[in-house]
N, C-alpha and C positions, 0 to 999 in steps of 0.2 A: 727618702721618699715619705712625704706624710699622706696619711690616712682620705679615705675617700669621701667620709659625711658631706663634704657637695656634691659630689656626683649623685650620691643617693637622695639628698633635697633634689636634686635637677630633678632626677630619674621620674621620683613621686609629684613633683609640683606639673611635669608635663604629663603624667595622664594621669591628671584632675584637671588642666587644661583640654584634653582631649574627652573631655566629661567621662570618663572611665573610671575604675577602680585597677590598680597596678594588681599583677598576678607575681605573687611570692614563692616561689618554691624552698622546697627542705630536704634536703639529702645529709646522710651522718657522711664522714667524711670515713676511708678506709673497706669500705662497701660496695660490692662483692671482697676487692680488694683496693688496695692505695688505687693506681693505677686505673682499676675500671672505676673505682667513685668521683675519679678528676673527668672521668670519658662521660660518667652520668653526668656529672654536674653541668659540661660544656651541650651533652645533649637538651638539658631542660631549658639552657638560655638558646641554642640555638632555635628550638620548636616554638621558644614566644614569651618567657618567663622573664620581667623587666628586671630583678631580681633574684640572689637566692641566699638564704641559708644554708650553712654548712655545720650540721651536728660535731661536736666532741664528744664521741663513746665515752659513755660512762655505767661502770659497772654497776651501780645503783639509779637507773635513771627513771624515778619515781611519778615523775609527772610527764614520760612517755605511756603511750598503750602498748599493747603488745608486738605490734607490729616493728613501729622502732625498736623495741626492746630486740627484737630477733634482730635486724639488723646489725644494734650497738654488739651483741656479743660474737654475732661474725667476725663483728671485725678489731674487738678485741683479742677473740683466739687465734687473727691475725697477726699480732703485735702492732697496732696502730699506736703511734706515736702523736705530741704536739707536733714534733717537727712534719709529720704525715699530713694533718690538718693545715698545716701555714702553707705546703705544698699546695694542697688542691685548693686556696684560695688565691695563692699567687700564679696559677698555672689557670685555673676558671677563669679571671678577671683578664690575664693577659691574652685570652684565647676570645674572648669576647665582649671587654671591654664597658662590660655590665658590674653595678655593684653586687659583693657577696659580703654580707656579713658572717661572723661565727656564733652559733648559739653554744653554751655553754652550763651547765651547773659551776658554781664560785670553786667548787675544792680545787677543783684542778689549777685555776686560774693563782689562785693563792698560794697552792704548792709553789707554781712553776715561778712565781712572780710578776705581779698587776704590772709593775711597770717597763719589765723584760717583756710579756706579753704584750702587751699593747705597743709597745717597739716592732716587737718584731712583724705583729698583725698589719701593723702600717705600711712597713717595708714591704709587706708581699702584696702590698693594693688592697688591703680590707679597707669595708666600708665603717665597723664599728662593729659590736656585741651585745647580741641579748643573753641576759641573765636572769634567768627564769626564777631562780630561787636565792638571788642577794636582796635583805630588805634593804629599800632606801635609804633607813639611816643607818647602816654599814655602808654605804656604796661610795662615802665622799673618795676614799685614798684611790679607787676603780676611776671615777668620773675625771678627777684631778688629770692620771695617766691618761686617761681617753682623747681627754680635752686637749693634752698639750701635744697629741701622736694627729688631730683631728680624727678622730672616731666617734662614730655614735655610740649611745649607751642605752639601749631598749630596755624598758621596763615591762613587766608581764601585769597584766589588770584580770580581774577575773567579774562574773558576776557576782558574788559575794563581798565583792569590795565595795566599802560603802564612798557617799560623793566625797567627805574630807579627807580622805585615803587617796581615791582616785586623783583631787587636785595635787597632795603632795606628790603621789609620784610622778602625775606626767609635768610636775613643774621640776620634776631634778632631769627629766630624760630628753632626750634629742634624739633626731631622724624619725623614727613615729613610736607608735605606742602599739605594744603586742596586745589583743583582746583575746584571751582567753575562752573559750566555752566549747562543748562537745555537741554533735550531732544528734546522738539520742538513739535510740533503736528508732526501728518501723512504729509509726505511732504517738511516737513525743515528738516526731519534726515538726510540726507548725509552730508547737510553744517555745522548742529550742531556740528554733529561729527568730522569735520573738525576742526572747531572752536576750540574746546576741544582740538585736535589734537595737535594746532597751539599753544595753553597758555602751554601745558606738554611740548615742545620745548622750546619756550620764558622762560620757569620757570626754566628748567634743564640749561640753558645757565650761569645762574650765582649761581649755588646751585651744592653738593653733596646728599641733603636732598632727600631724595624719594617724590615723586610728585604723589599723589592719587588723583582722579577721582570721585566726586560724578556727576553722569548726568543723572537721574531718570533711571537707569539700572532696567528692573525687569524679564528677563529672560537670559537664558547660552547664548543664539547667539550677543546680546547686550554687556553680560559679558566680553566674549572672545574679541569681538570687540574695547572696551575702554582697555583691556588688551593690544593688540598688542600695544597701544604706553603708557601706564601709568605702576605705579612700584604698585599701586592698584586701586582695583577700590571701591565705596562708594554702599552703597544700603539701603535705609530707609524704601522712604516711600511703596515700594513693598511689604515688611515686613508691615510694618501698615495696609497698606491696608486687607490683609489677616487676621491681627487679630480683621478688623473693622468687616470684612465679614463673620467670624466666630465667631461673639458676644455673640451668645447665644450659642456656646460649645466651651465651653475653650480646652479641649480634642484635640478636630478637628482641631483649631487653633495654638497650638502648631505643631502637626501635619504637616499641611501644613507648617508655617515657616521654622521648621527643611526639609524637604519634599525640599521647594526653596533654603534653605542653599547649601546643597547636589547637586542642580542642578547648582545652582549657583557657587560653587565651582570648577566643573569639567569644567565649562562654562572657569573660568580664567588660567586655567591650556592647552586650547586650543591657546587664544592667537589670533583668529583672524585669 
């Protein structure tokens, strides 16, 4: 079976056909446990999420917040496995029939082996992988495997990256482009969003790739608002959060997810 990077061009080409921005979700994988993070993951594409990422715990994971950070180490002190993670990608996608890509830190990928990984990512219906922290010009022997398994290969852009930067790397990346930026406390939102505003410009100037949006989104009015200029928008740790707050009834916590999905959906389908 090779990999799904057309489903995931379908996915995103038909809602920007449907003038919309696609809703992304992010769950780590192993979270609560194996088992309930495949139940979450099938809950967020069931409530309306065209999309989702699925985290690889990582014991150092530097450019999470705090929020994933609890999550990743639940479910490392569960013993979450890759073979755990290629589970809930091949069991999400065959349950719904939605692309899921794997987000990643490089070590693990390199440990485990790029092109055993991406073998194996394909076989279970992945769509491709973002790589938060491999620079571009390390990424050829990753892209190479990717390319030949059909996978995408997301690149992370930040606002600190400048336009020559930004050109190279969304001319190495396929399926779209991860934009980077945070929320802000109460009080920096307008310029945050600005901010954001400002890298989805600078990014689309040298790219056809679709330009998605993580920017700590965790309600429809937020939704809609990173929608008016992005092709999607991202949403983790809101999700986490919910299933941190609903710890002891897993019931209830799917519940709510699906519950945010559903709201969160109608939120990008307004636009701001």
């Amino acid at each position: 079976m090779s990999g799904n990077i057309s489903l995931l061009n379908q996915v995103l080409a038909a809602a920007r056909a449907e003038h919309r921005a696609a809703l992304i979700a992010y769950l780590p994988a192993g979270f609560p446990t194996v088992d309930g993070g495949i139940e979450a993951v099938k809950a967020v594409l069931d409530g309306g999420a065209d999309i989702v990422e699925i985290g690889l715990p990582h014991s150092d994971p530097v450019l999470d917040g705090p929020v994933i950070q609890t999550a990743d180490d639940i479910a490392l002190k569960n013993g979450v496995r890759i073979a755990d993670v290629l589970r809930t990608v091949r069991e999400a996608h065959a349950a719904t029939g939605k692309p899921v890509l794997v987000m990643t830190y490089w070590n693990p990928v390199d440990r485990y082996g790029a092109e055993r990984f991406a073998a194996e990512l394909a076989a279970a219906g992945g769509a491709g992988c973002i790589l938060p922290d491999l620079p571009v010009e390390e990424s050829e022997g990753w892209r190479k495997a990717a390319d030949q398994q059909g996978l995408a290969t997301v690149f992370v852009v930040a606002p600190s990256s400048r336009d020559e930067r930004l050109a190279r790397i969304t001319a190495a990346g396929s399926g779209f482009v991860y934009a980077a930026s945070l929320m802000g406390v109460t009080g920096t939102r307008v310029s945050v969003g600005d901010q954001a505003a400002d890298l989805v410009r600078r990014t689309r100037a040298g790219t056809e790739l679709p330009v998605c949006v993580g920017l700590g989104v965790s309600n429809a009015a937020q939704a809609a608002e990173v929608a008016s200029f992005a092709d999607g928008v991202i949403v983790g740790s809101a999700f986490v959060k919910l299933l941190l707050d609903h710890g002891g009834d897993p019931a209830a916590g799917l519940a709510a997810v699906r519950a945010l999905a559903a709201e969160l959906a109608e939120g990008v389908r307004k636009r701001g």
